[in-house]
PDB file of N, CA, C and O in Angstrom:
ATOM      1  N   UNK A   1     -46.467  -8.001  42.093  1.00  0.00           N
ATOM      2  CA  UNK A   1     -45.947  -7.312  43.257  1.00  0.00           C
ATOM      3  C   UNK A   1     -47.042  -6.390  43.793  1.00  0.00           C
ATOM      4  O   UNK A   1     -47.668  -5.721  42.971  1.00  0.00           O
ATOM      5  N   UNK A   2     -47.365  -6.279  45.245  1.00  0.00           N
ATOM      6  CA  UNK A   2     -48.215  -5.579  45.768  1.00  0.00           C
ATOM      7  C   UNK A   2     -47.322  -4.745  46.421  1.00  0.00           C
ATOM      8  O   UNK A   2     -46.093  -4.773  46.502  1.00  0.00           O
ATOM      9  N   UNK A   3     -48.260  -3.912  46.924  1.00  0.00           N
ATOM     10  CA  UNK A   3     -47.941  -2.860  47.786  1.00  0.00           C
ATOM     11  C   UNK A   3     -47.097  -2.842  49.123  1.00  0.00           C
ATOM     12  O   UNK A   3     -46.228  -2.056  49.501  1.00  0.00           O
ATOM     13  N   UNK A   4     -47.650  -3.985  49.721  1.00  0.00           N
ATOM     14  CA  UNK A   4     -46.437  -4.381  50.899  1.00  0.00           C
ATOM     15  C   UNK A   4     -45.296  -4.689  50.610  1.00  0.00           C
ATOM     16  O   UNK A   4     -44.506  -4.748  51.552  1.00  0.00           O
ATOM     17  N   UNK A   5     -44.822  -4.976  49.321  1.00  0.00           N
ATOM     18  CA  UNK A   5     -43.363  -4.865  48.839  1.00  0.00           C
ATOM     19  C   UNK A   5     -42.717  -3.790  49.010  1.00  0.00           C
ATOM     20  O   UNK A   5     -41.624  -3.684  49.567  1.00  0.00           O
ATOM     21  N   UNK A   6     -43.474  -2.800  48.459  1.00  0.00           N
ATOM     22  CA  UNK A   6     -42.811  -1.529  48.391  1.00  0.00           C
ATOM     23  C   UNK A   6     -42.648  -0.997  49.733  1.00  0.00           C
ATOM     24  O   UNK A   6     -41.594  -0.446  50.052  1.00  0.00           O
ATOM     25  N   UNK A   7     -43.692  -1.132  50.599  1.00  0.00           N
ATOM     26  CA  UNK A   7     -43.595  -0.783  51.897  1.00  0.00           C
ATOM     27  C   UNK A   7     -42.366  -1.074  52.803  1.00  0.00           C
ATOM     28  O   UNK A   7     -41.661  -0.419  53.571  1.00  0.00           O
ATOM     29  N   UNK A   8     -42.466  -3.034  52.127  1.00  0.00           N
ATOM     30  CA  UNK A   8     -41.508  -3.545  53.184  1.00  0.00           C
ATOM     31  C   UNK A   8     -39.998  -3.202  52.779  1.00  0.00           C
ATOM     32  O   UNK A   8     -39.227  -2.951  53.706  1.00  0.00           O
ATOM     33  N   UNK A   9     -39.528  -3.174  51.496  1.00  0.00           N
ATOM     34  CA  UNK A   9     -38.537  -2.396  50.936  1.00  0.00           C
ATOM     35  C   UNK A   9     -38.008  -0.781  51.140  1.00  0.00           C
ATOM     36  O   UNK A   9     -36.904  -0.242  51.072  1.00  0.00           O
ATOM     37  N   UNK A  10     -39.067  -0.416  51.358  1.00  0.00           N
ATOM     38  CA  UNK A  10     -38.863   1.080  51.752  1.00  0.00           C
ATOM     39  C   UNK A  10     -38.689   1.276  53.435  1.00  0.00           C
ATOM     40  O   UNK A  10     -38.244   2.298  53.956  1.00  0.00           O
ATOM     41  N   UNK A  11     -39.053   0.305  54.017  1.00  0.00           N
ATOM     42  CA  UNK A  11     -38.905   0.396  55.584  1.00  0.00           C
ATOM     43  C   UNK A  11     -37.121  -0.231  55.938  1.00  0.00           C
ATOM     44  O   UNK A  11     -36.198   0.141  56.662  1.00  0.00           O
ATOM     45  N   UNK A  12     -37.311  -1.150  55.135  1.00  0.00           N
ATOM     46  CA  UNK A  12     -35.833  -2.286  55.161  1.00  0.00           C
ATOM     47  C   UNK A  12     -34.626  -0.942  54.850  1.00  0.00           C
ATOM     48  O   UNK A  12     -33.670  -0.809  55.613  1.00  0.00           O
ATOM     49  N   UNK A  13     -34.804  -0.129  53.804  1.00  0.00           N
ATOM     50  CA  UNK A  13     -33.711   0.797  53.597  1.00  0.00           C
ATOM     51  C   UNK A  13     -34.057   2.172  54.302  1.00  0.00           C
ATOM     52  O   UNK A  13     -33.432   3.188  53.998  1.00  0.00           O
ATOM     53  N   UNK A  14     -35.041   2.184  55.226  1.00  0.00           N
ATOM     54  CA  UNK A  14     -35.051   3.183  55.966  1.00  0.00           C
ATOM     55  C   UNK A  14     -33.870   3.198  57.231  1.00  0.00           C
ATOM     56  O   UNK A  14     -32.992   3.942  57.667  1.00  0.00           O
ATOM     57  N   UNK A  15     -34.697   1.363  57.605  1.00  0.00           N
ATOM     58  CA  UNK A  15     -33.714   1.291  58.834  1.00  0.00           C
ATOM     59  C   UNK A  15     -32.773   0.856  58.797  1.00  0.00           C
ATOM     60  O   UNK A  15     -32.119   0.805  59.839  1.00  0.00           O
ATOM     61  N   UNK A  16     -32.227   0.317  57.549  1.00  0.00           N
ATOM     62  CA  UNK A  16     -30.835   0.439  57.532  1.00  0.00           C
ATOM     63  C   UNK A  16     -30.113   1.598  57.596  1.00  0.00           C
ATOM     64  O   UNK A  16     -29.060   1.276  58.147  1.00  0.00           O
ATOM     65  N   UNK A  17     -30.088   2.733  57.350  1.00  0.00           N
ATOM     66  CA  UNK A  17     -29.612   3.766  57.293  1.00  0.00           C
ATOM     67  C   UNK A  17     -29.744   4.805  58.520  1.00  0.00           C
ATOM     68  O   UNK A  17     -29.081   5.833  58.659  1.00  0.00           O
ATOM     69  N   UNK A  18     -30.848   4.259  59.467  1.00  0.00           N
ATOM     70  CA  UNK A  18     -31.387   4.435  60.875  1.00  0.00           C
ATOM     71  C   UNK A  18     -29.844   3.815  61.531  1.00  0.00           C
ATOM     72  O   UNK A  18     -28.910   4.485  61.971  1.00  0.00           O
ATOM     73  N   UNK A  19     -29.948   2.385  61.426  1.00  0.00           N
ATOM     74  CA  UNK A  19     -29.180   1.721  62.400  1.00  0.00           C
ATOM     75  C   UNK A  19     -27.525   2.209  61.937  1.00  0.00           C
ATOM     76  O   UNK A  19     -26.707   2.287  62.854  1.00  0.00           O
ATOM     77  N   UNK A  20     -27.117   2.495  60.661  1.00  0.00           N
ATOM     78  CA  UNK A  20     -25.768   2.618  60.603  1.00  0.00           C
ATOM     79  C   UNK A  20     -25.763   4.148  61.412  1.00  0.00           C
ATOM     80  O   UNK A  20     -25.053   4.289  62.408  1.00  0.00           O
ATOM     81  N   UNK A  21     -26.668   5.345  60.864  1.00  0.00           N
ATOM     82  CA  UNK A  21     -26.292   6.498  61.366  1.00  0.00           C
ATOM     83  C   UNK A  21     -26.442   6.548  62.831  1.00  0.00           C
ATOM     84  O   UNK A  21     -25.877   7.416  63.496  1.00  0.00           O
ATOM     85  N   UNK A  22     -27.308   5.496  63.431  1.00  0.00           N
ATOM     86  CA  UNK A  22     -27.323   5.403  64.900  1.00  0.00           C
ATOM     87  C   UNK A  22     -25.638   4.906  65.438  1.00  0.00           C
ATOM     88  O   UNK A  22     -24.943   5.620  66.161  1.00  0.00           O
ATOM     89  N   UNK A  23     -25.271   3.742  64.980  1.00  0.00           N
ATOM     90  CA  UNK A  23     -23.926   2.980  65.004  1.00  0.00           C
ATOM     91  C   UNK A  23     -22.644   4.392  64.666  1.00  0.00           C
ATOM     92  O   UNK A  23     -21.678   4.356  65.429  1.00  0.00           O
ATOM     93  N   UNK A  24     -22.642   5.235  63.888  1.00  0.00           N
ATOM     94  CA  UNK A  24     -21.644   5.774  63.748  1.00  0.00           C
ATOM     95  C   UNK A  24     -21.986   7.363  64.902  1.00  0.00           C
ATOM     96  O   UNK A  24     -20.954   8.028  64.982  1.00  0.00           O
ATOM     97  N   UNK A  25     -22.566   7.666  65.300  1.00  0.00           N
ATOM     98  CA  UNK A  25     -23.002   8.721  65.880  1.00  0.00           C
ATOM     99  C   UNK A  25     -23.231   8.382  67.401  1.00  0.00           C
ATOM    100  O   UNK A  25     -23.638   9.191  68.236  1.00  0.00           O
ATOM    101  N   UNK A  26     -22.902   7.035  67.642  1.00  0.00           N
ATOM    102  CA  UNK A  26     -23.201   6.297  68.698  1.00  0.00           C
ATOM    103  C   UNK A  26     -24.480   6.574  69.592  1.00  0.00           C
ATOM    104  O   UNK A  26     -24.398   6.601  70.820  1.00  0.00           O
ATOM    105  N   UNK A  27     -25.663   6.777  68.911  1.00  0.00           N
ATOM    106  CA  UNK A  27     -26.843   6.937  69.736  1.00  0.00           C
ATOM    107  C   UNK A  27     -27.563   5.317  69.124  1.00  0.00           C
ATOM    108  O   UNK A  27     -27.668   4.706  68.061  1.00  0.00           O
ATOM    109  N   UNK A  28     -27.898   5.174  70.425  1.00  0.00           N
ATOM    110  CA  UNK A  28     -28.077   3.723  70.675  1.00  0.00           C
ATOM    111  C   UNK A  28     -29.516   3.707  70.526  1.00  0.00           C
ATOM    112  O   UNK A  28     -30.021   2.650  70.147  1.00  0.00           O
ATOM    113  N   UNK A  29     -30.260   4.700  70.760  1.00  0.00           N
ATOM    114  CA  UNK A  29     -32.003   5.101  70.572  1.00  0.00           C
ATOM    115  C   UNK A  29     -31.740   5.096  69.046  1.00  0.00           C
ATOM    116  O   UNK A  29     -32.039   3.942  68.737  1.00  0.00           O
ATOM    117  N   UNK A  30     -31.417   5.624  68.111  1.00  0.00           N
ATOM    118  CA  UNK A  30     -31.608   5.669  67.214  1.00  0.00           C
ATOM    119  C   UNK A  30     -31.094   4.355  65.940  1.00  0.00           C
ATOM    120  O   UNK A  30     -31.581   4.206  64.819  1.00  0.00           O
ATOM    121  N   UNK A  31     -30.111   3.644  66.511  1.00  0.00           N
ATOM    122  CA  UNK A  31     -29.815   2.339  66.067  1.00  0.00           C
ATOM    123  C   UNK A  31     -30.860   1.406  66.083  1.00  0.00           C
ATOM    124  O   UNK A  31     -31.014   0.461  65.310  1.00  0.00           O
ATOM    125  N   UNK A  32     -31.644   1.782  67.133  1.00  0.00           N
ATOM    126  CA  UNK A  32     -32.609   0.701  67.687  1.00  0.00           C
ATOM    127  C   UNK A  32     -33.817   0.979  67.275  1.00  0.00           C
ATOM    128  O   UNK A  32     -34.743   0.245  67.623  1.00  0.00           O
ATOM    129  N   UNK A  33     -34.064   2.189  66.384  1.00  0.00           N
ATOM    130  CA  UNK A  33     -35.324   2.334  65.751  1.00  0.00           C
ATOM    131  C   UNK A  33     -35.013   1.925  64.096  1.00  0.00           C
ATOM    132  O   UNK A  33     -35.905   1.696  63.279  1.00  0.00           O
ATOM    133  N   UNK A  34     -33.504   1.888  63.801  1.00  0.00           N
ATOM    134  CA  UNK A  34     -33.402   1.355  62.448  1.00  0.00           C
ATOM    135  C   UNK A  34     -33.628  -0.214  62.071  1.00  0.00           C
ATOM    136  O   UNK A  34     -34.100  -0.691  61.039  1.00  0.00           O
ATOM    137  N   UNK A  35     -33.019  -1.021  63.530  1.00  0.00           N
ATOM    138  CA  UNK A  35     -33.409  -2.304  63.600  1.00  0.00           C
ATOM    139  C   UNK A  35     -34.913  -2.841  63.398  1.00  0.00           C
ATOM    140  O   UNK A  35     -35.404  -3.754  62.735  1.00  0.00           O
ATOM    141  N   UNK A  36     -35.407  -1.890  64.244  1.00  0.00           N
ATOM    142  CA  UNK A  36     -37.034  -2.079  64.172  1.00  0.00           C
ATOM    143  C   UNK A  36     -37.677  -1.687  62.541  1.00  0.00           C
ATOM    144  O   UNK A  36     -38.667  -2.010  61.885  1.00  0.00           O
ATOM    145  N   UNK A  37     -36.566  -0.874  62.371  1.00  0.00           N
ATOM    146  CA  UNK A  37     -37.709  -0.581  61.133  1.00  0.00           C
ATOM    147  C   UNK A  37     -37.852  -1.764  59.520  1.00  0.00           C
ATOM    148  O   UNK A  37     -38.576  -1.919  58.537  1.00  0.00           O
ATOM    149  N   UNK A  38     -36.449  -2.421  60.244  1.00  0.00           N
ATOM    150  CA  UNK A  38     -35.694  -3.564  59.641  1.00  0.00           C
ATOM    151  C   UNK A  38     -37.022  -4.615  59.743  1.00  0.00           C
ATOM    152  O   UNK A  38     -37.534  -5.129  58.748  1.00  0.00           O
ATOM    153  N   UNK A  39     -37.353  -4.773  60.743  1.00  0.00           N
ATOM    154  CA  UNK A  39     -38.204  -5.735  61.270  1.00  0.00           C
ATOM    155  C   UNK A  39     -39.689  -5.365  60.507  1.00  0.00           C
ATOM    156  O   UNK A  39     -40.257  -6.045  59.652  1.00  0.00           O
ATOM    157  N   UNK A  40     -40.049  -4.307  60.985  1.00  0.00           N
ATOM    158  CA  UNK A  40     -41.246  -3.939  59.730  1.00  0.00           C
ATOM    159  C   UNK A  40     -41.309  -4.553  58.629  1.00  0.00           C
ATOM    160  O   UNK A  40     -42.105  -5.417  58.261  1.00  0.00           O
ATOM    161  N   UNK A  41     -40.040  -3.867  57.863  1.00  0.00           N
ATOM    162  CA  UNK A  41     -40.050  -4.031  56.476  1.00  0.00           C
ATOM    163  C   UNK A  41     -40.226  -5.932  56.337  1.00  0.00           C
ATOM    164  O   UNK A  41     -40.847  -6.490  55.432  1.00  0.00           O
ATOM    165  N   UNK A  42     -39.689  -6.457  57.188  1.00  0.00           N
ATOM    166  CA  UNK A  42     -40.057  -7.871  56.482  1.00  0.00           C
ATOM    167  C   UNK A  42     -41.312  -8.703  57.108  1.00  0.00           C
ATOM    168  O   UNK A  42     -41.607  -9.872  56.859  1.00  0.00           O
ATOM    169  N   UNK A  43     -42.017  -7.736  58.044  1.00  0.00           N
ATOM    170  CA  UNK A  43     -43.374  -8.229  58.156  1.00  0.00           C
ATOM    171  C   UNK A  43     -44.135  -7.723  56.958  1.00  0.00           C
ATOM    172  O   UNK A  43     -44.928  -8.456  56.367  1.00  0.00           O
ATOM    173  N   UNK A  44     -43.794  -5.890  56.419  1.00  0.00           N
ATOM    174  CA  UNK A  44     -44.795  -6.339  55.429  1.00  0.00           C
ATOM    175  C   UNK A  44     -44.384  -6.973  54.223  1.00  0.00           C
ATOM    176  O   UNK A  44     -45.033  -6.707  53.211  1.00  0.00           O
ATOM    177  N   UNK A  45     -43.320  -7.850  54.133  1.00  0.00           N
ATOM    178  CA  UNK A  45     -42.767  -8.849  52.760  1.00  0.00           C
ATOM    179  C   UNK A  45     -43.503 -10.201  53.295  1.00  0.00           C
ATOM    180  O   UNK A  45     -44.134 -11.026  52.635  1.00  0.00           O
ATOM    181  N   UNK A  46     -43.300 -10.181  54.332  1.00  0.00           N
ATOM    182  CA  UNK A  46     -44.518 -11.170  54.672  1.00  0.00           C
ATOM    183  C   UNK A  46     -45.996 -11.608  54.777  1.00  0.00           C
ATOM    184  O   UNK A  46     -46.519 -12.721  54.843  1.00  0.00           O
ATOM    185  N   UNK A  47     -46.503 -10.316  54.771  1.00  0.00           N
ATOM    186  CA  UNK A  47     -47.600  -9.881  54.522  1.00  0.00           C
ATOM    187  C   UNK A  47     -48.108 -10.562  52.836  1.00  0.00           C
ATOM    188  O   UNK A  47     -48.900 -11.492  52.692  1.00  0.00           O
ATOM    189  N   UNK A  48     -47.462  -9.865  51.791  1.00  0.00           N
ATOM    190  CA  UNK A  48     -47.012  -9.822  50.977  1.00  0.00           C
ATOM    191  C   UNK A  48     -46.976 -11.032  50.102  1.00  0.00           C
ATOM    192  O   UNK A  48     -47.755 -11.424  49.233  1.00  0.00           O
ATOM    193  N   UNK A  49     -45.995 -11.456  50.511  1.00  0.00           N
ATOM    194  CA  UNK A  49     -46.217 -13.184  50.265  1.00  0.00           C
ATOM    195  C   UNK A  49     -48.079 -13.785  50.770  1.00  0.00           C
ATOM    196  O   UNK A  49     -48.989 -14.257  50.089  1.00  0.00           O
ATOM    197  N   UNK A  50     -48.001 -13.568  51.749  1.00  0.00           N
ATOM    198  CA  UNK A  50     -49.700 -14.427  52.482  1.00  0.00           C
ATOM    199  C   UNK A  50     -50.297 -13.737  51.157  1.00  0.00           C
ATOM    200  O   UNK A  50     -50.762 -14.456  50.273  1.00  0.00           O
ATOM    201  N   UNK A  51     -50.280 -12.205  51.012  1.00  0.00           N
ATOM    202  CA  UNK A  51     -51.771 -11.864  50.009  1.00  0.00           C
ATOM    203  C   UNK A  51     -51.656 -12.803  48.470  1.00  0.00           C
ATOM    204  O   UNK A  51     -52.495 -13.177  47.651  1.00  0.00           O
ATOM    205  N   UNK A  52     -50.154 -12.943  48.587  1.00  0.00           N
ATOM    206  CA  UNK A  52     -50.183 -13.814  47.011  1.00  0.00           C
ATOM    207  C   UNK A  52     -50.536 -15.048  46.967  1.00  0.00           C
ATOM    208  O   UNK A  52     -51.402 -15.474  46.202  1.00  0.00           O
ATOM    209  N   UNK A  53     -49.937 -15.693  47.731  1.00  0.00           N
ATOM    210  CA  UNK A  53     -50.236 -17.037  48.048  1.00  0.00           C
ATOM    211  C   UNK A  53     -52.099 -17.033  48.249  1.00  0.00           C
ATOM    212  O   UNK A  53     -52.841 -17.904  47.796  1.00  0.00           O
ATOM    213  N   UNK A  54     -52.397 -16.195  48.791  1.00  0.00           N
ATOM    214  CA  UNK A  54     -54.164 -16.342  49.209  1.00  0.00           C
ATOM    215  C   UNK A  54     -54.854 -16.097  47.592  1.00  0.00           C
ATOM    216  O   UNK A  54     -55.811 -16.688  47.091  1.00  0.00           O
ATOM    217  N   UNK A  55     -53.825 -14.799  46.888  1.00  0.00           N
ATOM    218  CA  UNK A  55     -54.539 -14.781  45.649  1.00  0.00           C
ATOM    219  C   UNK A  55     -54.288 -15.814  44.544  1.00  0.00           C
ATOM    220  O   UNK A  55     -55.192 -16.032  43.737  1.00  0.00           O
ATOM    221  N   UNK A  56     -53.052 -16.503  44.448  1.00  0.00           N
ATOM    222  CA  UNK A  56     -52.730 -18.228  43.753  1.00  0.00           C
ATOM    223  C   UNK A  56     -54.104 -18.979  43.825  1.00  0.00           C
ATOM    224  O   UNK A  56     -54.877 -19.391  42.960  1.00  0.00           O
ATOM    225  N   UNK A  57     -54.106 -18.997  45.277  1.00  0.00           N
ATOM    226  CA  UNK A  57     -54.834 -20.153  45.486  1.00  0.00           C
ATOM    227  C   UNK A  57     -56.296 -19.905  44.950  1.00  0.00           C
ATOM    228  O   UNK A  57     -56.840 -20.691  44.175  1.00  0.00           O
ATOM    229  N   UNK A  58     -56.924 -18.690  45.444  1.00  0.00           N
ATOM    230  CA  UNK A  58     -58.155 -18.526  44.998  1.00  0.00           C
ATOM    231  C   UNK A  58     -58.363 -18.539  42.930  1.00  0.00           C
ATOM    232  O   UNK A  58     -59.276 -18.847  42.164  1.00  0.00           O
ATOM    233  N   UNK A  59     -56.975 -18.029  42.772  1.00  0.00           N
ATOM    234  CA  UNK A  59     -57.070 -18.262  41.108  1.00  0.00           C
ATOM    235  C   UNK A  59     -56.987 -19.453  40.739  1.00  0.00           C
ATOM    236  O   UNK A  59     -57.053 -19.510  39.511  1.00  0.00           O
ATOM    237  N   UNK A  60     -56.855 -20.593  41.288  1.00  0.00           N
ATOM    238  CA  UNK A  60     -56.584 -21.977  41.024  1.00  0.00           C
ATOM    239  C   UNK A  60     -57.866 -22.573  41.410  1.00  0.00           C
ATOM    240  O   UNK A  60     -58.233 -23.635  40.907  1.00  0.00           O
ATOM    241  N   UNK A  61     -58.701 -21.817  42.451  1.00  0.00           N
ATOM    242  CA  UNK A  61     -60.080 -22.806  42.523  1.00  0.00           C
ATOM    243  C   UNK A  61     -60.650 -22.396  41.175  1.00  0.00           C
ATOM    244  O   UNK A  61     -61.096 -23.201  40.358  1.00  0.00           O
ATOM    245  N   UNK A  62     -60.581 -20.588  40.949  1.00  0.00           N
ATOM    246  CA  UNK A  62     -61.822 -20.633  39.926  1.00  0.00           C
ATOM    247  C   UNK A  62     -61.342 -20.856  38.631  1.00  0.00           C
ATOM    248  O   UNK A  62     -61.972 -20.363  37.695  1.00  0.00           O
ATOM    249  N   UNK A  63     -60.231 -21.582  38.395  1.00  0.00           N
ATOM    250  CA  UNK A  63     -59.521 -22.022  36.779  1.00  0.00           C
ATOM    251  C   UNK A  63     -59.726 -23.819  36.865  1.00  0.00           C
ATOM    252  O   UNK A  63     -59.697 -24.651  35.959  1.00  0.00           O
ATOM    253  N   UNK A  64     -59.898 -23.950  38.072  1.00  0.00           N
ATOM    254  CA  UNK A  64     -60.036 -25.697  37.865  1.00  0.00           C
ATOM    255  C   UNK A  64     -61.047 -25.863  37.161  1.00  0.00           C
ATOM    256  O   UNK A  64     -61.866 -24.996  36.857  1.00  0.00           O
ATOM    257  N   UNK A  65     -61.050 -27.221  36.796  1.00  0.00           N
ATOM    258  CA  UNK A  65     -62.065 -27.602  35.733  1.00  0.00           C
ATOM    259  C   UNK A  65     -62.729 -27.953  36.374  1.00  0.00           C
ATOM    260  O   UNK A  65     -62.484 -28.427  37.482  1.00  0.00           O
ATOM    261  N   UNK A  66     -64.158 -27.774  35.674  1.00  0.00           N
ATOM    262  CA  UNK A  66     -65.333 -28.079  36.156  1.00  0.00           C
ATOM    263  C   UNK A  66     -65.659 -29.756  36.530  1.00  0.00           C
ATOM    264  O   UNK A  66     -65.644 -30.573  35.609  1.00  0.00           O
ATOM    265  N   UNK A  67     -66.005 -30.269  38.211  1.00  0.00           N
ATOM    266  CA  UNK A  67     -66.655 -31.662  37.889  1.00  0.00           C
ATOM    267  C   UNK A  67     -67.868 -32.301  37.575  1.00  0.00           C
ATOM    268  O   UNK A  67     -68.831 -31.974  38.268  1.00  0.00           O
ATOM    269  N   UNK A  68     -68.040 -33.119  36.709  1.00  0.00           N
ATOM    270  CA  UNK A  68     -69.390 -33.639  36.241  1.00  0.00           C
ATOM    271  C   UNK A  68     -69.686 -34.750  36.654  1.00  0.00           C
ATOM    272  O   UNK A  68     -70.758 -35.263  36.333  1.00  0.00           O
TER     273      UNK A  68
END
């Protein structure tokens, strides 16, 4: 787990709690920055994924066996 996990997890329960207190308080500016922050959080889980997947792969060139 990297760091954009935590990021994107910590943004995901930011704006959830953005968008409900926006929804019950009926400010519509502030619903709409919890959504967004919703949206963050799973760009950086996406992020996230790419750095692993980039680091898999590079651990799989330098573990292949050598050709002769």
């Amino acid at each position: 787990m990297n760091e954009q996990y935590v990021k994107g997890a910590a943004a995901k329960v930011t704006g959830k709690i953005k968008e409900f207190a926006g929804r019950v308080t009926g400010n519509k500016k502030l619903e709409t920055k919890g959504k967004i922050d919703q949206v963050k959080g799973a760009v950086h889980n996406a992020v996230g994924d790419a750095r692993d997947a980039g680091k898999e792969a590079i651990d799989s060139v330098k573990n292949a066996p050598k050709r002769r």
